[in-house]
Phi, psi and omega in degrees: 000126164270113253280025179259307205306319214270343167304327180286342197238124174310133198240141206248148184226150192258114153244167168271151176183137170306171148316295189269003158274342205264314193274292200272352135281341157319304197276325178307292159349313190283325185287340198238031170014338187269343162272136234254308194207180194272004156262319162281357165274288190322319213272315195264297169329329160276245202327357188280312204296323173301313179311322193280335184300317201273341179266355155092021172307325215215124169291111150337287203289210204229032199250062169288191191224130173279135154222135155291132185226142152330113183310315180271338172303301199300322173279341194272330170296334153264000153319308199282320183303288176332324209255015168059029155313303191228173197256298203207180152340286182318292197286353160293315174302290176328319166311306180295330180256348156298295197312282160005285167276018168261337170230063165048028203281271164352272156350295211290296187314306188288267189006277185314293194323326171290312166305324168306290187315297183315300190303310199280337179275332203271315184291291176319325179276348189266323199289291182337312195292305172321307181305313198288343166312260205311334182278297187299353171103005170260180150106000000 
């Protein structure tokens, strides 16, 4: 056998999956044309999850992060889901906070704050300096 042969060939694998696991890849598969059949979504859905796993995108364990979102935020984000923009909620937010640090939304966001704080410490200290006047019989 030649090591072309052994590259070439595919290891057929058995998994369990619901019903209503089975119907909502399906419908997803119908919506997404780049997917040909429910093994090449399963096939590409795994390794994206591994790939995402190994960039630390993504928790291995069950150790999320809550974010409160707006009741019409919430719908317009499962719209993009439904309508198979994103595989789920999670992967939109993770979309939305890569893009953030990719075009310095983040950074900026910090910037200001660091700026809010320096301005809220600078104001404190001017207040402090009034009191401390006003304790010594000055102003």
């Amino acid at each position: 056998m030649r090591s072309g042969d052994l590259e070439s060939k595919d290891t057929k694998l058995v998994i369990r999956i619901s019903q209503a696991d089975i119907e909502e890849i399906d419908e997803f598969i119908e919506r997404n044309p780049r997917f040909s059949n429910r093994s090449e979504f399963i096939r590409h859905a795994t390794m994206d999850y591994i790939a995402r796993s190994r960039a630390g995108i993504i928790e291995p364990q069950n150790n999320g992060i809550n974010v409160k979102i707006d009741r019409a935020f919430q719908r317009a984000i499962q719209k993009l889901v439904s309508e198979g923009l994103f595989s789920s909620v999670d992967d939109f937010i993770t979309a939305v906070l890569q893009e953030s640090l990719k075009t310095g939304l983040v950074r900026r966001m910090i910037q200001d704050k660091q700026e809010q704080y320096r301005s809220l410490l600078g104001q404190l200290g001017k207040d402090l300096d009034t009191d401390s006047e006003l304790e010594h019989g000055g102003g």
